[in-house]
LUMFI-396566 format. One record per atom (N, C-alpha, C): x, y, z; residue in one letter. Coordinates in steps of 0.1 Angstrom, whole numbers, padded with zeros to 4 digits, always signed. Example, Ala and Ser with C-alpha at 12.3 -4.5 7.8 and 13.67 -1.06 7.14 Angstrom:
BEGIN
+0132-0057+0078a/+0123-0045+0078a/+0132-0033+0078a/+0128-0022+0071s/+0137-0011+0071s/+0129+0000+0079s/
END
This chain:
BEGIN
-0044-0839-0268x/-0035-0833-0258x/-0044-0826-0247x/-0039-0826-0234x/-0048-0819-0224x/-0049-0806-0227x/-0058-0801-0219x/-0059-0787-0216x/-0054-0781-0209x/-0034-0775-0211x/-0027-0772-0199x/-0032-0764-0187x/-0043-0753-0190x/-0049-0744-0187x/-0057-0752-0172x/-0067-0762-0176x/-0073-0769-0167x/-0058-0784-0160x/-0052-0786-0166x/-0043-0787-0160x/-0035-0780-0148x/-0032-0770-0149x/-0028-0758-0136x/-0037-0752-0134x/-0051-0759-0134x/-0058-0752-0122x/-0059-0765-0113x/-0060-0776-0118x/-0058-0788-0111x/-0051-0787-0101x/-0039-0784-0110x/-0022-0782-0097x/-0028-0776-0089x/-0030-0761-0089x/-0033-0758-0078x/-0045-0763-0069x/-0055-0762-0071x/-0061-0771-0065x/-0059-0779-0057x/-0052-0790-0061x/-0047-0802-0054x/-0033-0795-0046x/-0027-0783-0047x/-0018-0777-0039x/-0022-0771-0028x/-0035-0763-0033x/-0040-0757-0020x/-0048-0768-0011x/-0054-0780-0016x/-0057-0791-0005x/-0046-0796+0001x/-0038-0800-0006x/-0021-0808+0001x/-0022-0795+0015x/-0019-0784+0011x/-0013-0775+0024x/-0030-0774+0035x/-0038-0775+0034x/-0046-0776+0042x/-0047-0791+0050x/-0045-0800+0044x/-0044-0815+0051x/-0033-0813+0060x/-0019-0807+0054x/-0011-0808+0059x/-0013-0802+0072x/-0018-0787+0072x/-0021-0783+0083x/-0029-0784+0093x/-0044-0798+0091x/-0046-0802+0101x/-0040-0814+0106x/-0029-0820+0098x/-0025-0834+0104x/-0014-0827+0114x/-0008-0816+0114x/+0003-0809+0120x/-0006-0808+0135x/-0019-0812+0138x/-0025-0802+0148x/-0033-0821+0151x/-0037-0829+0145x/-0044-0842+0149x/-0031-0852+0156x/-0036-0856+0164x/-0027-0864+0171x/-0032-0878+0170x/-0024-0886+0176x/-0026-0903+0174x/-0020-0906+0189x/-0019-0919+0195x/-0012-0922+0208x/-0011-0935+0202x/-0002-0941+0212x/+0002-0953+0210x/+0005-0958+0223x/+0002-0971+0234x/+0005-0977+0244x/+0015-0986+0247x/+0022-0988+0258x/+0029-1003+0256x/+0030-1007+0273x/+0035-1019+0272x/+0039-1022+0289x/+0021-1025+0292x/+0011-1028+0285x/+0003-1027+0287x/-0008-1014+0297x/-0001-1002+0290x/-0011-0989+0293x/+0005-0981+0300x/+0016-0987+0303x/+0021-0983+0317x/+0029-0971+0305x/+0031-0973+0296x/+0036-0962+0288x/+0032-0958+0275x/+0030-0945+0276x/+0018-0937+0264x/+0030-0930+0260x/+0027-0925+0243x/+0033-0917+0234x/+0023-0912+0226x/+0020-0897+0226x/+0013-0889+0219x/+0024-0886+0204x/+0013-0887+0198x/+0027-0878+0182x/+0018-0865+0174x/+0019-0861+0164x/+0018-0857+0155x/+0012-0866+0143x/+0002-0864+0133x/-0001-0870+0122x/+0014-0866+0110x/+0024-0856+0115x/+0032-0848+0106x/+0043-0858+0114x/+0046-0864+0121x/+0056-0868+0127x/+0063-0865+0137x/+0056-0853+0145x/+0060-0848+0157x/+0057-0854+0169x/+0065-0855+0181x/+0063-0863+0193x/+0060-0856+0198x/+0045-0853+0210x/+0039-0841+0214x/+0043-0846+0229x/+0043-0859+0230x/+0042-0867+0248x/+0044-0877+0252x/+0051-0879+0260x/+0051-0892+0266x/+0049-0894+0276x/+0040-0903+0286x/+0035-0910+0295x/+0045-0918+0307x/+0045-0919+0320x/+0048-0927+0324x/+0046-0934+0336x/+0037-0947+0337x/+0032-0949+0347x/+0045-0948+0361x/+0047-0947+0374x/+0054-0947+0379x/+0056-0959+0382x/+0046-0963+0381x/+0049-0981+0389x/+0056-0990+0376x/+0064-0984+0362x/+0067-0991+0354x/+0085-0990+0353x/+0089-0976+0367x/+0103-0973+0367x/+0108-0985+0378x/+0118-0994+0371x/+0125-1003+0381x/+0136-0999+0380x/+0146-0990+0388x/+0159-0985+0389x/+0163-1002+0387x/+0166-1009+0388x/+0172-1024+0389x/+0172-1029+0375x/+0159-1024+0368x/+0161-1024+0355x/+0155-1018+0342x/+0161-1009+0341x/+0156-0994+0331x/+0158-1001+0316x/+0159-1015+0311x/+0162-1017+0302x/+0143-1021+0297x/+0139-1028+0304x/+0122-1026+0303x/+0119-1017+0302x/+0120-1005+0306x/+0116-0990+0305x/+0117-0983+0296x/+0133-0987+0290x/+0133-0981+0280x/+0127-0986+0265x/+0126-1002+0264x/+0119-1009+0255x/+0101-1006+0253x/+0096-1002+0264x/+0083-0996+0264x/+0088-0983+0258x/+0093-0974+0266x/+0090-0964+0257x/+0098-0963+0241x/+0105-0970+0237x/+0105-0969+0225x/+0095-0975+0214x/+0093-0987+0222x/+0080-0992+0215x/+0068-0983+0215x/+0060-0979+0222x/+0048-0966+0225x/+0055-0953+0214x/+0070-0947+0215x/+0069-0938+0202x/+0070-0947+0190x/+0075-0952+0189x/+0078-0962+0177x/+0061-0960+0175x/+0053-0971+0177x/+0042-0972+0175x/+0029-0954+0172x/+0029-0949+0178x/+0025-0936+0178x/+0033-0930+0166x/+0045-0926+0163x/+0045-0924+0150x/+0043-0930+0135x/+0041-0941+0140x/+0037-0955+0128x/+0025-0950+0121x/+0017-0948+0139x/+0003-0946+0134x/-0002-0932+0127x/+0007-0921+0134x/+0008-0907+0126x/+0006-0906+0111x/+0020-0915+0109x/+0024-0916+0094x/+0015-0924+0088x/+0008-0934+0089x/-0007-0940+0081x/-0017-0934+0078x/-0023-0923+0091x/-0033-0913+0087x/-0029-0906+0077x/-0012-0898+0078x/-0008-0889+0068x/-0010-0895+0054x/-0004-0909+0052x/-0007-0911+0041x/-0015-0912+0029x/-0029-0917+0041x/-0041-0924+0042x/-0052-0909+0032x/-0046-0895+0047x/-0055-0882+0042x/-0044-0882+0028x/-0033-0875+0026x/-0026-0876+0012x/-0032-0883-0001x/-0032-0894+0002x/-0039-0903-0004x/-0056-0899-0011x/-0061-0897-0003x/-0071-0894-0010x/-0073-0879-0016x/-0062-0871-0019x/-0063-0857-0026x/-0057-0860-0040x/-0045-0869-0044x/-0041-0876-0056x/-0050-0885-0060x/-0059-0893-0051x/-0070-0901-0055x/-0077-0895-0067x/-0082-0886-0061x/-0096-0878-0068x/-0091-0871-0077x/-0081-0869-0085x/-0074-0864-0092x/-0069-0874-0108x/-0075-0885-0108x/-0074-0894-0119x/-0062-0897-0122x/-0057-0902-0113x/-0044-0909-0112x/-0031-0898-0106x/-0036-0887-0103x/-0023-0871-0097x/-0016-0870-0111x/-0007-0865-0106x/+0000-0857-0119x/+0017-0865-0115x/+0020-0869-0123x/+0030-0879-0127x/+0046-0865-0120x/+0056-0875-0112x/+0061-0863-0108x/+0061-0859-0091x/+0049-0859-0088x/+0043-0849-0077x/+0042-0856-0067x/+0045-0853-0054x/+0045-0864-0040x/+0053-0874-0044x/
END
């Protein structure tokens, strides 16, 4: 039977790394392009949308339906990529932990 003792210090441990990753992914950004550059989307690694881009030469009043498919593609994409890093850092604090603790995340 484990050592509950070394057991919750683990927890913690791997608690106080979870909230430090967490709080530099809240502050690392990712971007994402579309329309070929004419529209950018900044995010959050936490899933926050910090920005969007817009070339001017990509607004056609005649047809905003292109415009709007770039920009949803560019956040679309930009939070895709947020959420991979998140995982990715996540990922490696349960790693190192011999399998995490059954339950947790």
């Amino acid at each position: 039977m484990p050592n509950i003792n070394k057991l919750m210090k683990q927890a913690a441990q791997m608690q106080r790394q979870m909230e430090t990753i967490q709080a530099e992914l809240a502050e690392r950004t990712v971007e994402h392009t579309s329309g070929g550059g004419a529209v950018k989307a900044v995010a959050t690694c936490d899933g926050a949308l910090k920005s969007v881009s817009i070339d001017p030469s990509a607004v056609d009043p005649e047809d905003v339906s292109i415009l709007e498919e770039m920009v949803l593609t560019a956040v679309n994409g930009a939070l895709e990529k947020g959420k991979e890093v998140n995982t990715a850092e996540m990922g490696k604090i349960t790693a190192g932990m011999g399998g995490g603790f059954p339950g947790m995340m």
